[in-house]
C-alpha positions as CSV (number, residue, x, y, z in Angstrom):
1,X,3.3,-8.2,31.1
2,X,6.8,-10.1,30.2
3,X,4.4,-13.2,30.6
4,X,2.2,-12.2,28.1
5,X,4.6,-11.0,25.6
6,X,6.7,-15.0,26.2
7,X,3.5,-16.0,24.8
8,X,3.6,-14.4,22.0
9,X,7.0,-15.3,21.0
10,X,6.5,-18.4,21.8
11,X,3.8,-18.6,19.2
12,X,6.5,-17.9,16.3
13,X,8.4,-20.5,17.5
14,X,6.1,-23.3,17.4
15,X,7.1,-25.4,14.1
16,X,4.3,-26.2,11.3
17,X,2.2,-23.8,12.8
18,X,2.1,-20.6,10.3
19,X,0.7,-17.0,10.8
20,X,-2.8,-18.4,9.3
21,X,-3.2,-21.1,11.8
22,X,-2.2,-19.2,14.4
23,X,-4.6,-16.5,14.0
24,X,-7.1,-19.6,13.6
25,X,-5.9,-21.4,16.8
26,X,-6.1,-18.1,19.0
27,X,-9.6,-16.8,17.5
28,X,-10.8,-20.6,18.5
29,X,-9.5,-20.2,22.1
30,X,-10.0,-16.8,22.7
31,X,-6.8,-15.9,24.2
32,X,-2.8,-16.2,23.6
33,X,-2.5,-17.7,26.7
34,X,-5.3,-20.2,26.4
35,X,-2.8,-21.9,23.7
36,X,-0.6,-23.1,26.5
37,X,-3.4,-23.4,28.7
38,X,-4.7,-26.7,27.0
39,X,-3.5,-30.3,26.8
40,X,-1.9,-32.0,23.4
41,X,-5.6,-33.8,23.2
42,X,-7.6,-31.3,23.4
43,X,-5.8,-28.9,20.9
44,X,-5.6,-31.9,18.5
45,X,-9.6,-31.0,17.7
46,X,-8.8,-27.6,16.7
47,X,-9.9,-27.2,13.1
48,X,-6.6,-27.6,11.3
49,X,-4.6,-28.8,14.0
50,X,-4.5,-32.7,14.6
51,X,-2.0,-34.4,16.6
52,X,1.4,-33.7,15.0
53,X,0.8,-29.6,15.4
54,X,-0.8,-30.4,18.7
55,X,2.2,-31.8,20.5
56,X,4.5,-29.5,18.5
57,X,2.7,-26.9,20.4
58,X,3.1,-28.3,23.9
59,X,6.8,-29.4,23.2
60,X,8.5,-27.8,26.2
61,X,11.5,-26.5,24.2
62,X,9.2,-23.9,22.6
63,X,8.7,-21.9,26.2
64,X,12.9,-22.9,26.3
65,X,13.1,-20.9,22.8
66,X,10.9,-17.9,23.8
67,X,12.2,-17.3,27.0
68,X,15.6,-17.2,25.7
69,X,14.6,-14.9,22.7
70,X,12.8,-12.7,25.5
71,X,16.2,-12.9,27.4
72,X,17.5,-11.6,24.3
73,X,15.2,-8.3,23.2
74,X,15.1,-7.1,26.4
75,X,18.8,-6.7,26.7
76,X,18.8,-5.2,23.3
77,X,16.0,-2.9,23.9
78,X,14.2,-4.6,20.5
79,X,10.8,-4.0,20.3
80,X,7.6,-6.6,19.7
81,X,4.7,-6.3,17.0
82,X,2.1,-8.5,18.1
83,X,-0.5,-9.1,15.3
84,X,-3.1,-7.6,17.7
85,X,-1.2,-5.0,19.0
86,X,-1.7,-1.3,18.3
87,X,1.9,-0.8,17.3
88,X,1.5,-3.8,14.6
89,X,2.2,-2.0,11.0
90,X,-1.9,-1.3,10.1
91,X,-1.3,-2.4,6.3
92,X,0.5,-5.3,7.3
93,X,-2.5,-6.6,9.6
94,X,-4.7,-6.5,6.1
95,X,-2.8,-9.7,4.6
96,X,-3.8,-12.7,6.2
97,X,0.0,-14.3,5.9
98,X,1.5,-11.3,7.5
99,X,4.2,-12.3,10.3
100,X,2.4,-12.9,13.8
101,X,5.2,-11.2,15.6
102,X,7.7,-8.4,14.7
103,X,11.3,-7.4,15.9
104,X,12.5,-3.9,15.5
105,X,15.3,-1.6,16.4
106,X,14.9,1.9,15.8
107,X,11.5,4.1,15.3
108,X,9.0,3.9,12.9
109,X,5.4,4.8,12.3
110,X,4.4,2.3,9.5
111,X,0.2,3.3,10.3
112,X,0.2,7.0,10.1
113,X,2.9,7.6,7.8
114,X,2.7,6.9,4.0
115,X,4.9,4.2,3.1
116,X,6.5,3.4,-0.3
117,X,8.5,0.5,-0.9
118,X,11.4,0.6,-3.3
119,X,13.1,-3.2,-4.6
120,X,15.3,-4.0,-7.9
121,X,18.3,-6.3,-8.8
122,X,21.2,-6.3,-6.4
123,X,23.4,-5.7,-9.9
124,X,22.1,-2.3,-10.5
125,X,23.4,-0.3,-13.7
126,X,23.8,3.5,-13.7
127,X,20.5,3.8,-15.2
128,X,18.8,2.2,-12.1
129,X,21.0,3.9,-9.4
130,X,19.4,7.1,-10.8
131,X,16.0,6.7,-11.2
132,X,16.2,5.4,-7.8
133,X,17.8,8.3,-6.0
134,X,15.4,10.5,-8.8
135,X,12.2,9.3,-7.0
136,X,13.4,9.5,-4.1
137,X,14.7,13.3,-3.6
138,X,11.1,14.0,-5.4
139,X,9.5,12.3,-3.3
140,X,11.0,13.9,-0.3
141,X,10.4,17.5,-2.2
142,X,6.6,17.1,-3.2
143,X,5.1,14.6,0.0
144,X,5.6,14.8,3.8
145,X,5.5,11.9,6.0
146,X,6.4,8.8,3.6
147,X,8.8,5.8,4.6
148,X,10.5,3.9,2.2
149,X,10.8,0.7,2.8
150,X,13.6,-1.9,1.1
151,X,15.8,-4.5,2.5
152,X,19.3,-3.3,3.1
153,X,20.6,-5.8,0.1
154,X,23.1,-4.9,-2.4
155,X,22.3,-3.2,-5.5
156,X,18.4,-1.3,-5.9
157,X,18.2,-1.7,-1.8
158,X,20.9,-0.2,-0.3
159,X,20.7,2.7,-2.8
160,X,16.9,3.6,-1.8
161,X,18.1,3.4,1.5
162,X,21.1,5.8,1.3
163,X,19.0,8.2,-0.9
164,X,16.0,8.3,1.9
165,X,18.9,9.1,4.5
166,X,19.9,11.7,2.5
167,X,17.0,13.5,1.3
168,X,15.8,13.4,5.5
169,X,13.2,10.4,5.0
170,X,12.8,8.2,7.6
171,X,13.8,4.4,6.2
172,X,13.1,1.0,6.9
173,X,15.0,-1.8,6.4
174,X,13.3,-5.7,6.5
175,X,15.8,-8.0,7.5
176,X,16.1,-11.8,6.3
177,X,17.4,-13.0,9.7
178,X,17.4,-11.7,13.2
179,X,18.5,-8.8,14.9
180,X,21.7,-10.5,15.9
181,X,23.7,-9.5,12.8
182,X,23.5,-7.7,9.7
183,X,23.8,-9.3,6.7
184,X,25.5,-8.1,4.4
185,X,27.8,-7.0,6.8
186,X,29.4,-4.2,4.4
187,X,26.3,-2.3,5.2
188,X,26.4,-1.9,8.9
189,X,27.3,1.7,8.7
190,X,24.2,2.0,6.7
191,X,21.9,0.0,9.2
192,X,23.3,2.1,12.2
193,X,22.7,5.6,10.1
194,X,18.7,4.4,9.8
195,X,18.3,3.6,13.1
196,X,18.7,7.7,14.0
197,X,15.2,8.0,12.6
198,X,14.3,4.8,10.8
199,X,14.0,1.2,11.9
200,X,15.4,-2.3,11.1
201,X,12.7,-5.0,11.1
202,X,12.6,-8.4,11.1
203,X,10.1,-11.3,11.8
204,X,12.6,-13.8,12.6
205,X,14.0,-14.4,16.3
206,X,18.1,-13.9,16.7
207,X,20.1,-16.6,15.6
208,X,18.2,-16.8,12.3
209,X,20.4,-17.1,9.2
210,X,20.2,-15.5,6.2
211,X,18.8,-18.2,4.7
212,X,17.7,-18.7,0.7
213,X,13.9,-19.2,1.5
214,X,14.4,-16.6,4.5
215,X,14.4,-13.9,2.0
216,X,11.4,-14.8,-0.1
217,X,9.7,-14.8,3.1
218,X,10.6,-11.3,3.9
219,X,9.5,-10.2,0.4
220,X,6.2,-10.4,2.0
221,X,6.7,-7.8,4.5
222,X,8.0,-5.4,2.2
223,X,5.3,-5.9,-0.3
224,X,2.7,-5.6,2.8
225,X,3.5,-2.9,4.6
226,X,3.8,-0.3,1.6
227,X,0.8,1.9,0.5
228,X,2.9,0.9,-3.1
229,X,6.3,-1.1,-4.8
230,X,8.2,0.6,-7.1
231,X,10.3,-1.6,-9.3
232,X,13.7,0.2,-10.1
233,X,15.0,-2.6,-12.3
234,X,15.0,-6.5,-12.1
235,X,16.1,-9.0,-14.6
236,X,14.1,-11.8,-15.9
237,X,14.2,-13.6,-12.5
238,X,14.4,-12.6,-9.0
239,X,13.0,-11.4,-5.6
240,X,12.1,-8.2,-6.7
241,X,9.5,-10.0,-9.6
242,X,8.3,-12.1,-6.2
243,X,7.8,-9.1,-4.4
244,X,5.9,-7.0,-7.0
245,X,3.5,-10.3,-7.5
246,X,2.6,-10.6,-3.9
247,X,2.1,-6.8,-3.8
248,X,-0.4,-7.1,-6.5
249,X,-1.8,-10.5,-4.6
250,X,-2.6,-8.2,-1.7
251,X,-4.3,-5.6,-4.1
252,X,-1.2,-2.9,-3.6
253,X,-0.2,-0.4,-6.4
254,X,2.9,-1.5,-8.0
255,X,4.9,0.6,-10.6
256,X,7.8,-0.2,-12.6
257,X,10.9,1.9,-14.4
258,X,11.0,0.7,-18.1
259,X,14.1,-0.1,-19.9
260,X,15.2,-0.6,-23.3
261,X,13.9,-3.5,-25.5
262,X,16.7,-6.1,-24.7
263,X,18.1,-4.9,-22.0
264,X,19.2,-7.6,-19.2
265,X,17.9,-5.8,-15.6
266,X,14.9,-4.3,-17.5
267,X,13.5,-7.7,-18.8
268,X,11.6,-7.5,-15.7
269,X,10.4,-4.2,-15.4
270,X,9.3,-4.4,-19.3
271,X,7.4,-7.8,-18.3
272,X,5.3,-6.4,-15.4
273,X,4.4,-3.1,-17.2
274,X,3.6,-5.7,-20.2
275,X,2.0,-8.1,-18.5
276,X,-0.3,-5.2,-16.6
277,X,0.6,-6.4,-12.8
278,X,2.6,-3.0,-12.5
279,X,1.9,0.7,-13.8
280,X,5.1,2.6,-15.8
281,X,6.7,5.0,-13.7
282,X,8.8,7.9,-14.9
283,X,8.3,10.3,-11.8
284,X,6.3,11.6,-9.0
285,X,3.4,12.3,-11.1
286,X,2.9,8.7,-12.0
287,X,3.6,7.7,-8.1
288,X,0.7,10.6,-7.2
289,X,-1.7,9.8,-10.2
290,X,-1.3,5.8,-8.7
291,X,-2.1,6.9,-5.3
292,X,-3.9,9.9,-5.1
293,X,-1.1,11.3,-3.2
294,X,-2.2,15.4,-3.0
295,X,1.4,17.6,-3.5
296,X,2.6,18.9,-0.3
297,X,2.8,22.5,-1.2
298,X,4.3,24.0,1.9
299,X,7.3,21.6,1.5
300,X,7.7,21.5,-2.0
301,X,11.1,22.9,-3.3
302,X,10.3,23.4,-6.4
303,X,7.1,25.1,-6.4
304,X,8.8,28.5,-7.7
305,X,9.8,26.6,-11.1
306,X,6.2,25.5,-11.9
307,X,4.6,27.6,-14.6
308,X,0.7,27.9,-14.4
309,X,-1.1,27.2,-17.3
310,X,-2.5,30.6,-19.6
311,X,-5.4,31.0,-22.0
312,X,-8.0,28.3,-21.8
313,X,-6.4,25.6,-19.9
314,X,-5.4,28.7,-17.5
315,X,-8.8,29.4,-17.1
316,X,-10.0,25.7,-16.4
317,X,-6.9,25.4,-14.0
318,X,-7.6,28.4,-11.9
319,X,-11.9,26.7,-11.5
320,X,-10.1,23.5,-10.8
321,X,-7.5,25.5,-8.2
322,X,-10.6,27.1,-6.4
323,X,-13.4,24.4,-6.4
324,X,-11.0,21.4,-5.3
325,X,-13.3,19.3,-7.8
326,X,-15.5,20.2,-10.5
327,X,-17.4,18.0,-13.4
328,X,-17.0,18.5,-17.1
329,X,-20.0,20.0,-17.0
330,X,-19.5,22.5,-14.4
331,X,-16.6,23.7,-16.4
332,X,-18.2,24.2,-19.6
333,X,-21.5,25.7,-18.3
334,X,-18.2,29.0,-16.0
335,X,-15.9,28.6,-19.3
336,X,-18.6,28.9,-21.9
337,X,-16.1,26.0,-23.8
338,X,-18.0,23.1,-25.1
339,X,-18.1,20.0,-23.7
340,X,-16.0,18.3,-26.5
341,X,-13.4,21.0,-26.6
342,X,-13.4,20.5,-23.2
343,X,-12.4,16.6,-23.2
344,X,-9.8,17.6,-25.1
345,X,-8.2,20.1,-23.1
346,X,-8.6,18.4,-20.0
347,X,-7.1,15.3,-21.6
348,X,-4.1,17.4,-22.5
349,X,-3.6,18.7,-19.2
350,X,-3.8,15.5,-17.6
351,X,-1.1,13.9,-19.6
352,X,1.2,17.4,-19.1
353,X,0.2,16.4,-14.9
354,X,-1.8,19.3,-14.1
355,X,-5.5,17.3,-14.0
356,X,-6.7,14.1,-12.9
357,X,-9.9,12.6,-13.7
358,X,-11.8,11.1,-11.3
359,X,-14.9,9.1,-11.6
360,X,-18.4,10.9,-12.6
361,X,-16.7,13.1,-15.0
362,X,-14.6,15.0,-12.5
363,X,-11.8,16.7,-12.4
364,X,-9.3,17.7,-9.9
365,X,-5.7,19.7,-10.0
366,X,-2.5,17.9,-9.6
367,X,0.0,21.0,-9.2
């Protein structure tokens, strides 16, 4: 078993050889272990390989580098994520330039639960601290079982991961460098509060810096592992922009807060709303219209404080309440309300959050 999993980190530590080729070198051969198996020659006629990557591979210092790293997880009780093992993050797996092996400490379930990453400027203004601690405690009122997801920097990061602590959400934090240190150390107190039901995570072995091109690198991760990004604020540069692209490069719903026309750390937000790569988020709504999250109505705090709809658009939202899903049609043949007096109603009521349209003309309740 310990064999096996040597392997595997060995196969992160094998340089010029990236996730893709990996995955490419071990689908020719079949096996992890076959990688080792082979001479320099014959892996040079891999597809992709050549020479150069070939004796990279059977340099002897990269069994030196894994065993040591092995050493090291296994007195710090870290845990693996092999690409193909059942523990690897499921939405992660999608992306073909996803990590080939992880390193965590703590618990997580990034396959079963839903997972929202959260990402802004590490200069964060008033504004942005409380839309992100707003989303957040709604969030943990209106949905069960979601993870947020950030990466324990300062500013939009280490507030989304103090607000999922306390509102009782389970947070992870991707790390820029291995599991050796935290960086910035200021937020140690922090990373030791998520480990009680979160996890830090991390695809590069101890001894890793926190290196400029590290983070950019992790930006991946976070974008990949989330069901959606939500951009708190950015300026007109920075990670979180990086982040939101490759989330929309791996087909992901991102959302961003808008700002004020002018505004430094909402040039960015403005842009990607602008620019259509993210959605405008002002709430929970937008978050569950984006994903068609249902509202968790056993957990939800403030279910006392909504107020049903009355006359017409109570009627439609009581058929809507019993029948799950119903078409414009339906509606209008049990309301005895025209069809185009019903488009309008139902367009009301989906922009006050009680409705959303689906595709054949159907409808289904939000509250």
């Amino acid at each position: 078993m310990q064999n096996q999993l040597l392997y595997k980190i060995a196969l992160a530590h094998i340089k010029g050889v990236g996730p893709k080729l990996c995955r490419n070198i071990i689908a020719y051969l079949g096996s992890v272990e076959a990688v080792f198996d082979e001479s320099s020659q014959a892996l040079s006629k891999i597809p992709g390989v050549g020479i150069k990557t070939a004796e990279a591979i059977t340099n002897p210092n990269v069994m030196h580098l894994a065993q040591k790293e092995l050493d090291f997880i296994l007195n710090k009780d870290i845990t693996t994520s092999f690409y193909l093992d059942s523990n690897y993050p499921s939405r992660l797996k999608q992306c073909e330039d996803a990590p080939i092996i992880l390193y965590s400490k703590g618990n997580h379930n990034l396959s079963d639960n839903k997972v929202i990453s959260i990402v802004g400027t590490r200069k964060v203004t008033e504004y942005g601290k409380e839309n992100c601690v707003k989303i957040i405690r709604e969030i943990s009122e209106q949905f069960s079982n979601v993870t947020i997801v950030s990466g324990l920097a300062y500013g939009v990061d280490i507030c989304a991961h103090r607000a999922a602590l306390e509102f009782g959400l389970p947070t992870i934090a991707v790390m820029a460098h291995g599991l050796d240190r935290i960086y910035p150390s200021v937020h140690k107190k922090t990373a030791a509060d998520i480990l009680s039901t979160g996890a830090l995570l991390t695809e590069f072995p101890s001894g890793t810096n926190p290196d400029k091109q590290n983070f950019v690198k992790r930006n991946r991760i976070v974008a990949g592992i989330a069901d959606a990004t939500i951009v708190i604020e950015s300026a007109s540069k920075g990670g979180a922009l990086i982040t939101a692209g490759i989330a929309q490069s791996y087909n992901r719903d991102v959302l961003a807060y808008p700002g004020r026309v002018g505004d430094e750390f909402s040039m960015g937000c403005n842009h990607l709303i602008k620019s259509n790569v993210a959605a405008m988020i002002e709430g929970t709504k937008d978050l569950a219209y984006a994903l068609n999250w249902e509202v968790d109505y056993e957990n939800n705090k403030q279910l006392s404080m909504f107020n049903a709809p009355v006359g017409e658009e109570g009627l439609i939202y009581e058929l809507l309440l019993n029948n799950k899903e119903m078409s414009i049609n339906a509606l209008s043949a049990q309301t005895s309300i025209t069809v185009s007096k019903l488009a309008s109603l139902l367009l009301k009521m989906e922009f006050d959050g009680l409705v959303k349209s689906l595709p054949g003309n159907l409808y289904r309740c939000l509250q």
